[in-house]
C-alpha positions as CSV (number, residue, x, y, z in Angstrom):
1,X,-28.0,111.2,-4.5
2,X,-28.7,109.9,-7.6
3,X,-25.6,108.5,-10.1
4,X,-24.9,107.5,-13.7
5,X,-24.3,103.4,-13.3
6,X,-25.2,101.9,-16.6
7,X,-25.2,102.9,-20.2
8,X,-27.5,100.8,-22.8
9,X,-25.2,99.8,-25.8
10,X,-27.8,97.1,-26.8
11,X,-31.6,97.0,-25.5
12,X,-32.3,93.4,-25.5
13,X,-35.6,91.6,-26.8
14,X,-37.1,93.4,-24.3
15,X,-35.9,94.6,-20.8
16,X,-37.8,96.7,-18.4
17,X,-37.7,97.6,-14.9
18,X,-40.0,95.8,-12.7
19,X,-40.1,95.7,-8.4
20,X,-43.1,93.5,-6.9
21,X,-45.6,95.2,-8.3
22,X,-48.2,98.3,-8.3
23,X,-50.5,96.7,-5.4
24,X,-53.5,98.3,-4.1
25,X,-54.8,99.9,-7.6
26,X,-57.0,96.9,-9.3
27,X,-60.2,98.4,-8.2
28,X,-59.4,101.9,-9.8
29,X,-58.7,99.6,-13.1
30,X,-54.9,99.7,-12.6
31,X,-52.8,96.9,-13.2
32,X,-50.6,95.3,-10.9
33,X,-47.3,94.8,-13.3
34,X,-44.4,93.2,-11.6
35,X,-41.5,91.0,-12.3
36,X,-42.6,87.5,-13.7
37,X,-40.7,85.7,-11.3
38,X,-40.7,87.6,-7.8
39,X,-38.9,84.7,-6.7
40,X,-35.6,85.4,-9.0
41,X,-36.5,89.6,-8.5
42,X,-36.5,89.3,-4.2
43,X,-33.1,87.0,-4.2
44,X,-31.6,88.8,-7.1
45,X,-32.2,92.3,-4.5
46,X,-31.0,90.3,-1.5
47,X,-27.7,89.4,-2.6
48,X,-27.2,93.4,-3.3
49,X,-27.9,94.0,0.3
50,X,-31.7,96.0,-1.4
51,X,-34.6,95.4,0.4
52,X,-36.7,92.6,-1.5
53,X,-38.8,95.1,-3.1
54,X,-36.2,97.3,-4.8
55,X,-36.4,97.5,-8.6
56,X,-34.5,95.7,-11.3
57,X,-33.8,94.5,-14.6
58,X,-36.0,92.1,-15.9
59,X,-34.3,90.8,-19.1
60,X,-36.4,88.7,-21.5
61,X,-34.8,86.4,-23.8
62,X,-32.2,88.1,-25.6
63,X,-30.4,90.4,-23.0
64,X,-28.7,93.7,-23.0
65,X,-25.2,95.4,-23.4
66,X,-24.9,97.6,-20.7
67,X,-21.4,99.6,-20.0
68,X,-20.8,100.0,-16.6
69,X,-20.0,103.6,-15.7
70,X,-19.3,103.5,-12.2
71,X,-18.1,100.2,-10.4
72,X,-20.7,99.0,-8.2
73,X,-21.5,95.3,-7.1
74,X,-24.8,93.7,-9.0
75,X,-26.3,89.9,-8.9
76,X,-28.3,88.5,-11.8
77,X,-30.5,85.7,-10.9
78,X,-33.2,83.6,-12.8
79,X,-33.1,82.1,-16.3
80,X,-29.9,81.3,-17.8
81,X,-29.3,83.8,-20.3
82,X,-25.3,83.2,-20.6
83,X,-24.3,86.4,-18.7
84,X,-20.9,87.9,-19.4
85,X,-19.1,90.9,-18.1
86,X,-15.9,91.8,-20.9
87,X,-16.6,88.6,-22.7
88,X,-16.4,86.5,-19.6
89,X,-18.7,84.0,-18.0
90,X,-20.0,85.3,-14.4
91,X,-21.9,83.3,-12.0
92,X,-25.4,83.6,-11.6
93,X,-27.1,83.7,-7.8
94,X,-24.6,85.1,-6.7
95,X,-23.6,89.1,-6.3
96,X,-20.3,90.2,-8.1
97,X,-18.3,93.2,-8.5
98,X,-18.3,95.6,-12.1
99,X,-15.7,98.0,-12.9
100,X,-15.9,101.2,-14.8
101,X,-15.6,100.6,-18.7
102,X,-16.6,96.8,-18.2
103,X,-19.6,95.5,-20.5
104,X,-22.4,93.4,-18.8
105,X,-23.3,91.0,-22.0
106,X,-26.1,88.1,-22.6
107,X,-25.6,85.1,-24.9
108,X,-27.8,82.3,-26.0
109,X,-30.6,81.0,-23.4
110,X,-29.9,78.2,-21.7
111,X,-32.8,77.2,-19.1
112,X,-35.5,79.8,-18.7
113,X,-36.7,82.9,-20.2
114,X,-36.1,86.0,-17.8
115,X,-33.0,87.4,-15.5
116,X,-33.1,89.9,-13.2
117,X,-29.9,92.3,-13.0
118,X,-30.0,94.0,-9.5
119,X,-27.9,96.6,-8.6
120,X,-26.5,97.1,-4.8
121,X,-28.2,100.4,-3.4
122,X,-31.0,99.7,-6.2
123,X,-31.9,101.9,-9.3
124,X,-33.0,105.9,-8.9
125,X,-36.6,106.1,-10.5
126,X,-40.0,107.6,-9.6
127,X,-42.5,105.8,-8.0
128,X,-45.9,105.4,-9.4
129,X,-48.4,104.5,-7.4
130,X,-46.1,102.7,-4.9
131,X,-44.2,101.1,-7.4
132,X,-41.3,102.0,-10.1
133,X,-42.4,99.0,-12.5
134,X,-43.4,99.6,-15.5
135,X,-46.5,98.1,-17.7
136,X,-45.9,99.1,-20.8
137,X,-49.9,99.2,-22.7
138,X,-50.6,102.7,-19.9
139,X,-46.8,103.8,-20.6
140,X,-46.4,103.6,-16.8
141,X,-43.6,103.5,-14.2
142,X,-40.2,102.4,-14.9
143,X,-37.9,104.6,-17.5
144,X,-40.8,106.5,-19.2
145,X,-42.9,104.2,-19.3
146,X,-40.9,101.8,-21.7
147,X,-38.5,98.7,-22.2
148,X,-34.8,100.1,-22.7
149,X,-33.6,102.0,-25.8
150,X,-30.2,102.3,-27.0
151,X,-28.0,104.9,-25.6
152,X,-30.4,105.2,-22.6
153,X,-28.8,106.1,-19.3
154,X,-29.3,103.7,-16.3
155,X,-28.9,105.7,-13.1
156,X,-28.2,104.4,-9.5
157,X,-29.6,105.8,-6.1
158,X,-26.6,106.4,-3.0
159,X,-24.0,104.7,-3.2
160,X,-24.2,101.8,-0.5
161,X,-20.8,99.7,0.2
162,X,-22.2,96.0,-0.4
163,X,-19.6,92.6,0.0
164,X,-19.4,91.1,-3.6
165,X,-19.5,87.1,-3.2
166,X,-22.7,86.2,-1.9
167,X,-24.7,83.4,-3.2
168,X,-27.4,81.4,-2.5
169,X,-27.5,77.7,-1.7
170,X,-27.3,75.4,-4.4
171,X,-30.6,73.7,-2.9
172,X,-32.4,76.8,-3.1
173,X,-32.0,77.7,-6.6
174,X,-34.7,76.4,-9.1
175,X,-34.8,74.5,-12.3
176,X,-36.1,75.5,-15.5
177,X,-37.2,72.8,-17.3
178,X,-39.2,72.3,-21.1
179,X,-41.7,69.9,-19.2
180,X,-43.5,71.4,-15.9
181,X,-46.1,70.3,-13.8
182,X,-48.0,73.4,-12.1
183,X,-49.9,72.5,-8.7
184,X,-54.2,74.4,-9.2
185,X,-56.6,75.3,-7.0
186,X,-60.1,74.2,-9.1
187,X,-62.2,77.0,-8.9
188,X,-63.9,79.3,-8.8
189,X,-66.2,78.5,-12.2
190,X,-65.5,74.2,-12.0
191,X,-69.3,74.3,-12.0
192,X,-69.1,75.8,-15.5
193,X,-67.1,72.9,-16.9
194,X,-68.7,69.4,-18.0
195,X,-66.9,66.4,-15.9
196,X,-65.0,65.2,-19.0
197,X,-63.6,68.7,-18.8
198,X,-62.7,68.6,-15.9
199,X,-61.1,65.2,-15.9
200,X,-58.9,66.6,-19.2
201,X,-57.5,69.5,-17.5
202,X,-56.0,67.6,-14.8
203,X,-54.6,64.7,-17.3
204,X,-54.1,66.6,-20.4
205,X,-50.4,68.4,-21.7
206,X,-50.5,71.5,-22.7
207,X,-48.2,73.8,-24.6
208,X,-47.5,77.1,-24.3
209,X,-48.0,79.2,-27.7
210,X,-45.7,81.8,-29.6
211,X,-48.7,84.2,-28.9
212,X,-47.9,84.3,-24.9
213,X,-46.9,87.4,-23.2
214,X,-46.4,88.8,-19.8
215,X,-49.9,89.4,-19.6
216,X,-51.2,85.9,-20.1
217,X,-50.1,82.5,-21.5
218,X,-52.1,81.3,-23.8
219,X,-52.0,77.3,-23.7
220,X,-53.1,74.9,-26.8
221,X,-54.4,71.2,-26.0
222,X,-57.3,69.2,-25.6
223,X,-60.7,71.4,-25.8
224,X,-62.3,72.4,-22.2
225,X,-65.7,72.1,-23.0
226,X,-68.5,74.2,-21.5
227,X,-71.8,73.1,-19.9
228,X,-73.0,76.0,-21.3
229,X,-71.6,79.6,-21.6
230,X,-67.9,80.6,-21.4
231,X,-69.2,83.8,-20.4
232,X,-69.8,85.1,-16.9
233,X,-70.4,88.6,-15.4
234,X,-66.9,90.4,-15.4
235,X,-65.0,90.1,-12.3
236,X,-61.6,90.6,-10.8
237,X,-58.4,88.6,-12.1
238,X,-56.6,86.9,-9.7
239,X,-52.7,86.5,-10.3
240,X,-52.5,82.5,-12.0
241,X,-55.9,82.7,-12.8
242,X,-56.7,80.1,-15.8
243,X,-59.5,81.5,-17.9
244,X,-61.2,79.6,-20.8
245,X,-62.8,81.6,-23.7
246,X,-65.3,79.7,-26.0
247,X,-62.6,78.0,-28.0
248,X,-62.1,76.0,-25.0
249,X,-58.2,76.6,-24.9
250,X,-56.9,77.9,-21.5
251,X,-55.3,81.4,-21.2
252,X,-52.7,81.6,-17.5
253,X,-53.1,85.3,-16.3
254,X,-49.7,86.8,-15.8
255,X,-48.3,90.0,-14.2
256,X,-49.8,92.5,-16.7
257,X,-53.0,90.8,-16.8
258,X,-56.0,92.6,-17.1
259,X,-58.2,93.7,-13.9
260,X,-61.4,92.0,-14.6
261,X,-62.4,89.6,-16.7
262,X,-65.8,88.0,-18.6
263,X,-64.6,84.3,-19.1
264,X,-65.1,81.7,-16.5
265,X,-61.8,80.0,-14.7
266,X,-61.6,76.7,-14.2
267,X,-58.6,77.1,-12.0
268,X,-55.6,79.3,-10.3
269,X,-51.9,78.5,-10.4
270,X,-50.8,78.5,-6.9
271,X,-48.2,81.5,-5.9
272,X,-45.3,78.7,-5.5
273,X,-45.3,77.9,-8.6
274,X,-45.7,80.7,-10.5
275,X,-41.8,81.9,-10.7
276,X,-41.5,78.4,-13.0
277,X,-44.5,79.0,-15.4
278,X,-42.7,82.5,-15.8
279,X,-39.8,80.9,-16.6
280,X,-41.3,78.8,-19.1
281,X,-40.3,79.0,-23.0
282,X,-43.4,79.2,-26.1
283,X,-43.2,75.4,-26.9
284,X,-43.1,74.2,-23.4
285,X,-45.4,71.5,-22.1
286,X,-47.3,72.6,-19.1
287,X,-49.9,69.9,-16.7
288,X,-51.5,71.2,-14.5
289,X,-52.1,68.9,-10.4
290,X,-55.0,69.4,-8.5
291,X,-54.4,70.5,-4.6
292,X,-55.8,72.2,-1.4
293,X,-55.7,75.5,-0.5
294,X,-54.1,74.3,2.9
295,X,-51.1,72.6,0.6
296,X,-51.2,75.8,-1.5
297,X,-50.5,77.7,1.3
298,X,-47.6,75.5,3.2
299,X,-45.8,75.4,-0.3
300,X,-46.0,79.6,-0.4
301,X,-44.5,79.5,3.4
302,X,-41.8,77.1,2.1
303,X,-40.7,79.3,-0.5
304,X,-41.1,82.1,1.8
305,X,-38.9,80.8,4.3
306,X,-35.7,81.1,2.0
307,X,-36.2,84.4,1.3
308,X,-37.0,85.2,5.0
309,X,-33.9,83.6,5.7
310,X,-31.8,85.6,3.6
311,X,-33.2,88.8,4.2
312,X,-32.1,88.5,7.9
313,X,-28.4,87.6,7.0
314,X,-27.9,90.5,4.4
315,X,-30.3,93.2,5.5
């Protein structure tokens, strides 16, 4: 039975709901969505006693007031935003109990761009196509299809009796730093690329522009020049995917990223390491290291593992 939980006093920059995304729909031209960093989004859910899945909050930035209107337990995981309930400092990773009346407040950022509030028992929205994200250009999923509003009400599904006080290992949470290093797999359009190209990608510092979004990052450094054509045959967009248009400036493909796309790739961000590059501020410097899909693939099971791991204690 669905219940009033939150009330918006202040939006935020821009929060919205997102789960792990609207899979299954790329080939009808539908985009995935998604939290930015499904890492922060699956513990954040976990520490509520949700399955991974389960929408939340994903605050961008500057965060939200929100006025609790029924106590409940919630955990916010993910970028530092300073997160305050009634003016003072809660922990983050961790779940914690909210009263009735209480105000859940951000401050300034201090490492990384996005939280996640979850909420125990999870939020009470309709599910599109599978999924109660929302991407905001097709006015889809989440609360009509948009980021908060002022005076919006945030409501709850049944109420679920969750232990406040669980956190995750100190070891397991990441750091957001201004400097990163993002692990690639070349491919599949390295044959488009002259050598020297090739050789700057992999040496080269790149930073991440004002003009980046949750649908791509748009990088500026050294020039990726083309044997030829930046152009290829549209084709579909794999999450991480690093296109380069003619300018010869690479583009990182995020969670609303398109479905297809006409520019070659000279490489893909490997799943690991994509909760960091989401967690990466405009102005950040960003280098990219070449490795095997076999390496790719251990890494994902690693980060896997903790969240395996979890879900079998709470759930």
């Amino acid at each position: 039975m669905s219940r009033p939980l939150f009330q918006v006093i202040k939006p935020g920059l821009l929060t919205t709901f997102q789960d792990l995304g609207r899979t299954g729909y790329q080939e009808y031209g539908v985009v995935v969505a998604g939290a930015m960093d499904d890492y922060s989004l699956q513990i954040a859910n976990l520490l509520v006693g949700n399955q991974r899945n389960e929408a939340a909050l994903e605050v961008t930035m500057m965060g939200p007031t929100l006025k609790v209107i029924e106590d409940t337990v919630i955990s916010i995981c993910g970028g530092n935003l300073s997160p305050r309930v009634n003016g003072k400092p809660v922990p983050m990773w961790k779940s914690i109990a909210v009263k009735e009346g209480q105000l859940i407040e951000f401050g300034q950022p201090l490492e990384g761009i996005r939280s996640y509030i979850s909420v125990a028992g999870g939020f009470d929205l309709p599910v599109v196509m599978g999924s109660k994200s929302t991407f905001l250009k097709a006015k889809l999923g989440g609360l009509n299809g948009r980021a908060l509003e002022k005076e919006d009400m945030l409501y709850g599904s049944e109420q679920v009796h969750t232990i406040a006080g669980r956190s995750l290992h100190y070891d397991a949470i990441p750091e957001y730093k201004k400097e990163i290093t993002v692990r690639v797999i070349l491919g599949p359009h390295q044959n488009a690329f002259t050598k020297e190209a090739l050789d700057t990608f992999l040496s080269s510092a790149y930073k991440i522009t004002p003009q980046s979004d949750r649908m791509g990052y748009r990088l500026n450094g050294p020039e990726l020049k083309h044997k030829t054509s930046a152009d290829i045959i549209s084709e579909a967009i794999p999450l991480g995917g690093i296109q380069v248009p003619a300018n010869g400036q690479p583009i990182i493909l995020m969670a609303d990223r398109q479905t297809t796309g006409g520019y070659t790739r000279i490489a893909t961000v490997i799943a690991a390491d994509m909760p960091k590059l989401a967690q990466a501020t405009p102005g950040a410097v960003v280098r990219f290291e070449e490795i095997s899909v076999d390496e790719a693939q251990e890494l994902y099971l690693r980060k896997e593992k903790i969240v395996s791991v979890l879900e079998k204690i709470v759930l």
